[in-house]
C-alpha positions as CSV (number, residue, x, y, z in Angstrom):
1,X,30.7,118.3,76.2
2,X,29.1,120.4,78.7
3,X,29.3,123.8,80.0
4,X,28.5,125.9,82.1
5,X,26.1,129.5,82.4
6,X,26.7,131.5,85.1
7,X,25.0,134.8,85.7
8,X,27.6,136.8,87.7
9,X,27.5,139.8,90.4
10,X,25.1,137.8,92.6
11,X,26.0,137.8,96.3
12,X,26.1,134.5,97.9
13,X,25.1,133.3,101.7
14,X,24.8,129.8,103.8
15,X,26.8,127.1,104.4
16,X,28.7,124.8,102.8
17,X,30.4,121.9,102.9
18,X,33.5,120.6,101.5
19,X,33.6,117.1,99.8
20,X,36.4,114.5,101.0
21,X,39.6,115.2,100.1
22,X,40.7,113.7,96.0
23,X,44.6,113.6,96.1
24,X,43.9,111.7,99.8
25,X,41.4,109.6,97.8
26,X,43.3,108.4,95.4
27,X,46.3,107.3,97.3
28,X,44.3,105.5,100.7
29,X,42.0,103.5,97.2
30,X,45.4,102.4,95.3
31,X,46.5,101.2,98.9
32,X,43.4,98.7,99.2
33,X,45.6,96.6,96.6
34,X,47.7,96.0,99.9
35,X,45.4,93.1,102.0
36,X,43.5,90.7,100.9
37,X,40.9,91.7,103.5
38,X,38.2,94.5,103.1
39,X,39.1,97.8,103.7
40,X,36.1,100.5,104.7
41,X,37.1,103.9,103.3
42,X,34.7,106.8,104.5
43,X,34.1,109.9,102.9
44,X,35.2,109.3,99.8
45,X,34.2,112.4,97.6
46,X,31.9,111.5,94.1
47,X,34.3,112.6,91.9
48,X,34.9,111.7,88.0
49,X,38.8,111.4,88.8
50,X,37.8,108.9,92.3
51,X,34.8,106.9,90.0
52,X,37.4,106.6,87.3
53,X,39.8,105.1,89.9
54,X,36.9,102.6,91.4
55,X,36.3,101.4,88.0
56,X,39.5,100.2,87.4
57,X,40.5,98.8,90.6
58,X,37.2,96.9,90.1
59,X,38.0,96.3,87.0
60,X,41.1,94.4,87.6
61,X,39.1,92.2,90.0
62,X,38.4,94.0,93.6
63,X,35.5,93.2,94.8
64,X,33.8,96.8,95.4
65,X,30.8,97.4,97.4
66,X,29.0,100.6,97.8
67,X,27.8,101.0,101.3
68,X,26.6,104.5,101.1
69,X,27.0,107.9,99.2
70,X,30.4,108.3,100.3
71,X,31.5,105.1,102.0
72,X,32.4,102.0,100.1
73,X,34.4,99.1,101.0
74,X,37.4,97.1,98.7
75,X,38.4,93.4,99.2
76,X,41.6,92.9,96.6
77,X,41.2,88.8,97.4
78,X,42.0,88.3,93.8
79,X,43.5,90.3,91.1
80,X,43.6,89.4,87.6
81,X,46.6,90.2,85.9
82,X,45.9,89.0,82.6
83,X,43.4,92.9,82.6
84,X,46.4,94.7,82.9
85,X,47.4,93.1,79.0
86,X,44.0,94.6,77.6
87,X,43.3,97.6,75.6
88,X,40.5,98.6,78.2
89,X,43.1,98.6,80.7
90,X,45.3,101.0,78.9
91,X,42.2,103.1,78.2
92,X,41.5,103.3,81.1
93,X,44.2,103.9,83.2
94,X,45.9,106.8,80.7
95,X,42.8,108.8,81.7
96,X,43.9,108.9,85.2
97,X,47.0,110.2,86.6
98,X,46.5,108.5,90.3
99,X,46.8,105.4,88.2
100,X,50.3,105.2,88.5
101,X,49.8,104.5,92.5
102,X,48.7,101.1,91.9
103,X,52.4,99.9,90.5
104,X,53.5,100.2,94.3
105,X,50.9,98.5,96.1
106,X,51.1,95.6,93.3
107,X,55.3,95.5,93.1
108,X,54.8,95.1,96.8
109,X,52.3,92.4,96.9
110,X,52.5,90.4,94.1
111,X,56.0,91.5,92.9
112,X,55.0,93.1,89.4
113,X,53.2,95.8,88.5
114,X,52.4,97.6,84.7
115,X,50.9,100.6,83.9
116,X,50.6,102.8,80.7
117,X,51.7,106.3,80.9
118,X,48.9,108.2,83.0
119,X,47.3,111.2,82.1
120,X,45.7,114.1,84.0
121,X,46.2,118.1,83.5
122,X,47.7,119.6,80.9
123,X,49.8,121.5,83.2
124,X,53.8,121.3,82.0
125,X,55.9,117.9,82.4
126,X,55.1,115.6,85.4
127,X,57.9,113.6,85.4
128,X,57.5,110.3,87.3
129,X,61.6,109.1,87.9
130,X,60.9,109.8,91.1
131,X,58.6,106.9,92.1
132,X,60.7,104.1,89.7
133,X,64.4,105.4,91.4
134,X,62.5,104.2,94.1
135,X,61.7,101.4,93.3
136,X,65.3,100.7,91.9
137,X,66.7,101.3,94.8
138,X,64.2,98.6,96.5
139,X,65.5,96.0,94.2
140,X,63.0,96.0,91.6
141,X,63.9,96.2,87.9
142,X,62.1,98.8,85.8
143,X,61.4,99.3,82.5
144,X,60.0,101.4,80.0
145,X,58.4,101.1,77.1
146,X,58.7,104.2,74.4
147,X,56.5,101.8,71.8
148,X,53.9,101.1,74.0
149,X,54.9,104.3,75.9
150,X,54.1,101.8,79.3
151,X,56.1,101.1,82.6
152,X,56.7,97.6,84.2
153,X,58.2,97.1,87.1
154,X,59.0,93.4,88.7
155,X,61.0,92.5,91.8
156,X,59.7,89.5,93.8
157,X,62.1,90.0,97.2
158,X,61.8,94.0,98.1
159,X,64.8,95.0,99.8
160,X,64.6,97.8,102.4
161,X,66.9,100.6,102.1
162,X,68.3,104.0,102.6
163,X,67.0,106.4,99.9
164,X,67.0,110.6,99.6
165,X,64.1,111.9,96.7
166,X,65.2,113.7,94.5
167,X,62.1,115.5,95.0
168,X,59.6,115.7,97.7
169,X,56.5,114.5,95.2
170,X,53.7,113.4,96.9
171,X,52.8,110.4,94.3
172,X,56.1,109.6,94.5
173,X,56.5,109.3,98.2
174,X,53.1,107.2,98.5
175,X,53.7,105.1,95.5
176,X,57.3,104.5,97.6
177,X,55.7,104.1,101.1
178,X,53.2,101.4,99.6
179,X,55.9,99.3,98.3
180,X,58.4,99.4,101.6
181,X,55.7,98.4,103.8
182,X,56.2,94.8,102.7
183,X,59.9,94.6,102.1
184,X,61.7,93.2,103.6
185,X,64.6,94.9,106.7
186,X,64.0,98.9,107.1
187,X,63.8,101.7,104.8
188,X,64.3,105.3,105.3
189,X,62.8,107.6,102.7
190,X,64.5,111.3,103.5
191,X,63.1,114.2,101.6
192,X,59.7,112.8,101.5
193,X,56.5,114.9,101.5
194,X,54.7,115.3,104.4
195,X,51.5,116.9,103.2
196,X,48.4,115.8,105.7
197,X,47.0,113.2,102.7
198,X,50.7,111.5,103.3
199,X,50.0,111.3,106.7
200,X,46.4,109.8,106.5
201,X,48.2,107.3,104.6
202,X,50.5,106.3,106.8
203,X,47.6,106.2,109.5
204,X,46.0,104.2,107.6
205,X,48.8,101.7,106.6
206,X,50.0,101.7,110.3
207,X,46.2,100.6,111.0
208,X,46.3,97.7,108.9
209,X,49.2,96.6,110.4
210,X,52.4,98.4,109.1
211,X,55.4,99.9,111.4
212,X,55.9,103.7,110.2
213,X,57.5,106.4,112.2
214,X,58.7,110.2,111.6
215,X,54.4,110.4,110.0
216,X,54.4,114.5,109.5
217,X,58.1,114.9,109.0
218,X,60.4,114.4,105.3
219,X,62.2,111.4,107.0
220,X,60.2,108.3,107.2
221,X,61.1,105.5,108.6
222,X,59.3,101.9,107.7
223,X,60.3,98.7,109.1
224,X,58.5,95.8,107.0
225,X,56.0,93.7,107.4
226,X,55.0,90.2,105.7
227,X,51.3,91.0,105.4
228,X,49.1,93.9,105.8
229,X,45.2,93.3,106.9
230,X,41.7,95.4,106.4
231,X,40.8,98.3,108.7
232,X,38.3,101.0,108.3
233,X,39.8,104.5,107.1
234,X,37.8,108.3,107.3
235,X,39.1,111.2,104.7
236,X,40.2,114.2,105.3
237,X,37.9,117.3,103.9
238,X,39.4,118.7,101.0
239,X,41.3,121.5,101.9
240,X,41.6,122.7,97.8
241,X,37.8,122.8,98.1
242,X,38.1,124.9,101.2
243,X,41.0,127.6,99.9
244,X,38.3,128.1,96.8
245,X,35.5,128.6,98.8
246,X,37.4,131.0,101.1
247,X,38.3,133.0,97.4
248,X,34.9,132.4,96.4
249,X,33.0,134.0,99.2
250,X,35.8,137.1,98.9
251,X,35.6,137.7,95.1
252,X,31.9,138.2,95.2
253,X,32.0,139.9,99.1
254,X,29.7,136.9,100.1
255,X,28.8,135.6,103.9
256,X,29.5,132.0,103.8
257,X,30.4,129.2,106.5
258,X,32.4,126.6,105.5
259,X,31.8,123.5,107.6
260,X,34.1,120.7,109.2
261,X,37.1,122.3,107.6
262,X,40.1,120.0,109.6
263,X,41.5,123.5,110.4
264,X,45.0,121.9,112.2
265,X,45.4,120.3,108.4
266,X,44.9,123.4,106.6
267,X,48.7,124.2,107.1
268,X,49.8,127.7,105.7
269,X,46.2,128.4,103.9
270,X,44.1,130.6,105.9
271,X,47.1,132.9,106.5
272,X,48.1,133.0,103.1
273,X,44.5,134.6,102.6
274,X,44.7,137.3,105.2
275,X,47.9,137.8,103.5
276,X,45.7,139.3,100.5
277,X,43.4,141.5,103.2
278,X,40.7,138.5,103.3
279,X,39.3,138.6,106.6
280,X,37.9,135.5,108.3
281,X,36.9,133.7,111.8
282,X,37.7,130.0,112.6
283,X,34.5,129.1,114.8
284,X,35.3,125.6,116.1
285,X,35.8,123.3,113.2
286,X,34.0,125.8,110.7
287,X,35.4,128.7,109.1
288,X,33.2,132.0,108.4
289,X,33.7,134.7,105.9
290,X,31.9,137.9,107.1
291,X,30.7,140.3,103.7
292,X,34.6,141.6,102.7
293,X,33.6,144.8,100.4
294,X,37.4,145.3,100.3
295,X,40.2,143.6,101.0
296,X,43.3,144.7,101.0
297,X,46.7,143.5,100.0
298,X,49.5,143.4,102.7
299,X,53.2,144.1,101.7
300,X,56.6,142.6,102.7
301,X,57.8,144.4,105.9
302,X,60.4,146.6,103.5
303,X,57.2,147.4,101.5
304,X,58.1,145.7,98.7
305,X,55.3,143.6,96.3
306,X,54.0,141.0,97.8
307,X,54.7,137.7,96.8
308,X,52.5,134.3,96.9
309,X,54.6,131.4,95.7
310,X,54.0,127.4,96.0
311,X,56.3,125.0,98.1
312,X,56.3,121.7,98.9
313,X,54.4,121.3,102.0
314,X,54.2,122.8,104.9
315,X,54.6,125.6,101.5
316,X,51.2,126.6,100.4
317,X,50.0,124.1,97.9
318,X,49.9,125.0,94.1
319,X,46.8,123.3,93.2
320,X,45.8,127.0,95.3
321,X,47.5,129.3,93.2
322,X,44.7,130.1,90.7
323,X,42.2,130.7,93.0
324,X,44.8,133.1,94.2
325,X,45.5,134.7,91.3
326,X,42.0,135.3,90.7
327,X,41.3,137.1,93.8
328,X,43.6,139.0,93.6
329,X,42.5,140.4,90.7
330,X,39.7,142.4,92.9
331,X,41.7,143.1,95.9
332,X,43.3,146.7,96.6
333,X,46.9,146.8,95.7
334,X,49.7,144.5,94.0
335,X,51.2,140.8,93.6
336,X,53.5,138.5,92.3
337,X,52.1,135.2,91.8
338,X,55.4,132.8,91.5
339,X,53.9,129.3,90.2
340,X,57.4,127.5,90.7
341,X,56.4,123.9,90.7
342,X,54.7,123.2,87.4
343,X,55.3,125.6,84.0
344,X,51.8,126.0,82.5
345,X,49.3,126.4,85.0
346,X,49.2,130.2,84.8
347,X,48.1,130.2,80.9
348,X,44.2,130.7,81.3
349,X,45.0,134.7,82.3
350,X,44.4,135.3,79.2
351,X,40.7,134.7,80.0
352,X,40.8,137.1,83.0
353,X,42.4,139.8,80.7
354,X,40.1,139.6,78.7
355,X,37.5,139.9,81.1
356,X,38.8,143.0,82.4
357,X,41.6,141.8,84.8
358,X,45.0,143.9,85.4
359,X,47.5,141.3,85.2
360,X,50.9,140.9,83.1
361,X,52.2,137.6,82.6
362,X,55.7,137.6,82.8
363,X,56.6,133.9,81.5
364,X,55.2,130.7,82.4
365,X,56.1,130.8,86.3
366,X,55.0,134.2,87.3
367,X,52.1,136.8,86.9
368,X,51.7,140.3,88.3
369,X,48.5,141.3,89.4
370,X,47.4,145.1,89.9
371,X,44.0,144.6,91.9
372,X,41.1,146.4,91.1
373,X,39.5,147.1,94.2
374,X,36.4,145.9,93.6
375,X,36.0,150.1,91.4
376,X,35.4,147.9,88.1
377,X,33.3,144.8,87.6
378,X,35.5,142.1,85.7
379,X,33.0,141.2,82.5
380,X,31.3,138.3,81.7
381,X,32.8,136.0,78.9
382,X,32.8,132.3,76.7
383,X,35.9,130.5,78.3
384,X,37.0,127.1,78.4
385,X,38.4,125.1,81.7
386,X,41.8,123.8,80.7
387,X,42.2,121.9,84.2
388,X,40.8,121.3,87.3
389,X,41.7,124.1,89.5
390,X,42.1,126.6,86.5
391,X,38.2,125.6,86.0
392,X,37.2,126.2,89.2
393,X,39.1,129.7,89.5
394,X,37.5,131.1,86.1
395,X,34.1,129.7,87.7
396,X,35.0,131.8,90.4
397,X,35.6,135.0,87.9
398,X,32.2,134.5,86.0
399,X,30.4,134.1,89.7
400,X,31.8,137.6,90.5
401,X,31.3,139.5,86.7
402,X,29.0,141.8,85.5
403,X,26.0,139.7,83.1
404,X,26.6,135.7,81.6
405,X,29.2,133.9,81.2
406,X,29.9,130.5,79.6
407,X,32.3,128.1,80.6
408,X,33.0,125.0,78.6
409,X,34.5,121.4,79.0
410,X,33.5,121.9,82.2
411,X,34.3,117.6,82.6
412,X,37.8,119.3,83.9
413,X,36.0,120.6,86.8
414,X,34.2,117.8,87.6
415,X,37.2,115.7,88.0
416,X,37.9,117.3,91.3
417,X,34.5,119.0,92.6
418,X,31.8,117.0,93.5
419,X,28.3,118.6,92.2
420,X,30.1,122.1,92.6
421,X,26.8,123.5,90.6
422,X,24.5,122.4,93.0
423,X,26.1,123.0,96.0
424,X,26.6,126.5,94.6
425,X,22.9,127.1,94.1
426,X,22.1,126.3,97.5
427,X,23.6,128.7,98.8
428,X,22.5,131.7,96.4
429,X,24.4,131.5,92.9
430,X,22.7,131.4,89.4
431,X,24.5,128.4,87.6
432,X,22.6,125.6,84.9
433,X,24.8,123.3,83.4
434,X,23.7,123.0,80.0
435,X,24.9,120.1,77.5
């Protein structure tokens, strides 16, 4: 296991630049399984979650070919099913929860598709009847295994329909797009998410022949097709990355630039963080945050608490809510953060506490914050990263404290930032990632 040691209170300055998006990734890769014909995907970020997800896809018999750092292309010719019967293949795919967007490209395709329970964070139930009602209601037949604790799905003749989610989930809604592209008649998915990685998506399926209208809106329309071919396919930045760079460069009153941001597909973010006081300038594409040695926490127009909640996009996202949490912990003045969509992503405050952070936790949804203004340095401590964007917000704490920290199982942040130590030093911080 490794860790990291961070020596805090350092300011930071340059630019930076955010990796390809990883919840985009993982749904445009699973979508290769589509064509038999290559597929180019650009800027795809080095990731362990994304190089977990090439592995198996090659594993099951796409041909992969690295073309350069971030661009590779996928030919899915031939697919051997007999792999998805293998103890590797379970191993494998339980260690990824993006795994469970190949069923739909393979129900569609080849009319079966099997898939242990994925994993992922520890972050509260992640229940998955979305995607197999889904499927239901396009005529396949599911079925779940509590002894091998597995899912198997087989329809051969994919029927389009009428269907309204029960929630918008964004897995869901890809994992349900993928497999109505080759039914057969038209299927309208209401309620579906609309984040911008659902709409590269559908981009990309409409470039490799699909018919999808309503793209950006929670009613999609898809009229099928009998085959899908290649194309060539360029991710979005990460706009995660972005948000924690954004927190980054405020919690430790840093000037950085954060470069080729997609600003129209940041949604709700940027103002969310002026909603805390941070102050910043959009400069073309980039985004730059000037020194803020205070920022300053707005309130509702009554003068009650502020409140930052998640929502389903255009909602802010909650993979953002700990780096807002953690921020606020410096600002000047109060707020509620109201985690509503998952029940145990607010659990690493005890960490923050204990480094010197004013916050109450109320119950698993909701923390208060009381800021400190930037009058007391939080203090350095030994910590452990429970999940991705928990890790990265305590990374965020230690860069800002007063003497060394330690974080450890750092794996969990290298799941979803791509050589975040090194990209850190270049622009000022003192980070070693020990073993």
């Amino acid at each position: 296991m490794s860790s990291f040691v961070i020596k805090g209170g350092k300011r930071l300055k340059g630019d930076i630049y955010p990796q390809g998006a990883k919840n985009e990734a993982l749904q445009i890769l699973c979508a290769t399984l589509l064509t038999p014909e290559k597929v180019i995907i650009h800027n795809i970020p080095n990731i362990l979650d994304v190089i977990k997800l090439i592995d198996l896809l090659e594993s099951t018999g796409v041909i992969v070919e690295k073309i350069n750092e971030s661009t590779y292309s996928f030919t899915a010719r031939d697919i051997n099913f007999d792999y998805f019967k293998t103890e590797e293949y379970r191993n494998k795919s339980t260690s990824l929860r993006g795994s469970i967007m190949m069923i739909g490209p393979l129900l569609a395709r080849f009319g079966k598709g099997y898939i242990p329970k994925p994993g992922g964070d520890k972050i509260g139930r992640r229940r998955v009847d979305t995607h197999f009602i889904g499927f239901e209601k396009l005529g396949a037949k599911f079925e779940f295994s509590h002894k091998e604790n597995s899912y198997k799905v087989k329809g051969k003749n994919l029927q389009g329909t009428s269907m309204l989610l029960d929630e918008a989930s964004v897995t869901g809604t890809a994992n349900i797009i993928m497999a109505a592209v080759l039914a057969k008649g038209t299927t309208t998915i209401y309620n579906a998410a609309c984040e911008p990685y659902i709409q590269q998506l559908c981009k990309m399926l409409v470039s490799m022949g699909a018919k999808i209208s309503g793209i950006a809106s929670n009613l999609l329309t898809i009229e099928g097709v009998t085959e899908l071919g290649g194309c060539t396919h360029h991710i979005l930045p990460d706009m995660i990355e972005v948000g924690s760079f954004i927190g980054l460069a405020a919690m430790t009153g840093s000037e950085i630039t954060i470069k080729n941001v997609s600003y129209e597909n940041l949604g709700i973010i940027p103002a969310s963080f002026r909603r805390l006081g941070i102050q910043f300038e959009k400069i073309g594409d980039d985004i730059y945050i000037p020194e803020n040695k205070h920022y300053e926490i707005e309130t509702f127009i009554d003068g009650s608490i502020m409140t930052i909640a998640d929502a389903p996009w255009p909602g802010l996202t909650p993979d953002l809510l700990s780096v807002f949490l953690v921020i606020a912990t410096q600002a000047k003045g109060s707020v509620l953060i109201h985690q509503k969509m998952f029940e145990s992503r607010l659990f690493f405050v005890d960490k923050l506490i204990d480094m010197g952070a004013q916050i109450i936790l109320c119950d698993p949804h909701r923390a208060s914050v009381v800021g400190l203004d930037n009058q007391i340095q939080l203090r350095a401590t030994n910590m452990i990263s429970p999940d991705i964007r928990a890790g990265v917000a305590l990374l965020i704490a230690a860069l800002s404290a007063d003497g060394i920290s330690t974080i450890h199982n750092i794996e969990q942040i290298d799941r979803g930032y791509q050589n975040i130590d090194l990209r850190l030093k270049a622009i000022g911080a003192d980070i070693t990632r020990v073993s």
